[in-house]
N, C-alpha and C positions, 0 to 999 in steps of 0.2 A: 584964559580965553579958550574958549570952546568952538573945533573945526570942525567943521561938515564934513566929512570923509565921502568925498563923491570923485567922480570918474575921472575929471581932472585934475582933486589934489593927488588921485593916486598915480594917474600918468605923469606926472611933474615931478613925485619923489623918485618913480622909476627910473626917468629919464636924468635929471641932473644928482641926484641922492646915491641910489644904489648902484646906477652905473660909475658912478665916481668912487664907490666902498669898492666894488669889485676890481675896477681897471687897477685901481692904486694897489690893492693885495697882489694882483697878476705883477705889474710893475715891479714890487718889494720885489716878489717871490723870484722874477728870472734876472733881478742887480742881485739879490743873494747867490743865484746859480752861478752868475759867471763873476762874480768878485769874489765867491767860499765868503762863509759866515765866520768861517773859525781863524781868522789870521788873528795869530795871536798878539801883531804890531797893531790892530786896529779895533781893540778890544771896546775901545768906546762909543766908534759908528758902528759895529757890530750891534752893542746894544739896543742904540739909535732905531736901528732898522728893524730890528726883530721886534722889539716893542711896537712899530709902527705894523707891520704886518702881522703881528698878533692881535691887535687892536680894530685892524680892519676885517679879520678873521671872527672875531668875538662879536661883532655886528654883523656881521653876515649868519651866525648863527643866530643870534638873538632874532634875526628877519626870517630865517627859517624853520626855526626848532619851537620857537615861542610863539607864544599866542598874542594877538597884538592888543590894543586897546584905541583910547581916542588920540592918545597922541603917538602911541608906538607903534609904525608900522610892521606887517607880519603877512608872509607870504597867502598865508589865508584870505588878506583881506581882497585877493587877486583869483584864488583860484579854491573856491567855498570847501571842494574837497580835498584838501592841499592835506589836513592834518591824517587824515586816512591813508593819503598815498605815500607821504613822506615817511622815510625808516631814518631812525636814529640810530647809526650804528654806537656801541659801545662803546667804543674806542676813541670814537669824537665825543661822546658825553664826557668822557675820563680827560680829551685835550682839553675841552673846555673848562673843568674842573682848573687841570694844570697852570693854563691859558688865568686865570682872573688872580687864581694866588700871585702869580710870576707877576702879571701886571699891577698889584697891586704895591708889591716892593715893599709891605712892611708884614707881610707873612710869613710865620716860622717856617714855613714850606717851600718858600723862595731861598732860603740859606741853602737847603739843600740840594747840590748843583745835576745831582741825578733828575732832579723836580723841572728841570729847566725844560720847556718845551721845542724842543730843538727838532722834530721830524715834519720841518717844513712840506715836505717833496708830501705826505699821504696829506696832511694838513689843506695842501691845494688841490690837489688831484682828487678831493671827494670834494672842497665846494666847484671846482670846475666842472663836476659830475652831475652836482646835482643845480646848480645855473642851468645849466641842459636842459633836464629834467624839467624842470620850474619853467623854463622857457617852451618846451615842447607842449605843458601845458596853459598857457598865457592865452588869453583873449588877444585877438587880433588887435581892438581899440587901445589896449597896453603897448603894444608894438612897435614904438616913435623910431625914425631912421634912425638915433644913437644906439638906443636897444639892437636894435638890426645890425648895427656895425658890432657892436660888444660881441652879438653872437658868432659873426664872420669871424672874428679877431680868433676866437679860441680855435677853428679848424685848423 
């Protein structure tokens, strides 16, 4: 089936879609702060979660770093010169790298436990940077009071 990519499917993914990938990774990210990810009695909701906040992590890149199409949404489709102004740092190409072997669980790269993508803390604190960012550039018609609260939330 083929969408019409117009102003309101893109405010509806905004608003219920991406606000929902972001709150949930925020959400993961400070139950991992104040429960430590590393107790080694809980070694199976550890995994639990980290796969869950990696997973929401790997969508939020694929929404900002990638190009979208007609069913994939992409920050471009929001802000025309998005791919000009957005930098990819290095370091998040190489998580992301780490991020899909780790997720995918049948990678010889995942045996390797140095492979394991465990630097949650910069992980958040460059999508938290660049939601910002993305939001400083946003058309006001994008804007819905849940957006508006997402933003308040991160001050």
């Amino acid at each position: 089936m083929e969408y019409k990519i117009d102003d309101n499917l893109k405010k509806a993914l905004l608003n219920d879609h991406f606000e929902y990938e972001f709150r949930r990774m925020r959400e993961i990210f400070l139950y991992m702060l104040n429960e430590g990810i590393r107790n080694k009695n809980q070694i199976i909701t550890e995994n639990f979660v980290l796969v869950a906040f990696l997973t929401h992590i790997r969508n939020l890149y694929e929404f900002f770093y990638k190009p979208g199409n007609i069913d994939w949404a992409s920050a471009e489709h929001y802000i025309s010169e998005w791919k000009s102004k957005r930098k990819l740092p290095e370091n998040i190409k190489n998580y992301n790298i780490r991020i899909n072997h780790f997720l995918s669980h049948l990678s010889y790269r995942r045996v390797d436990t140095e492979f394991k993508p465990y630097e949650i803390d910069i992980l958040y604190k460059h999508f938290e940077e660049i939601l910002k960012y993305f939001f400083s550039l946003l058309p006001e018609k994008y804007k819905t009071p849940k957006i508006i609260k997402l933003l308040e939330d991160l001050k």
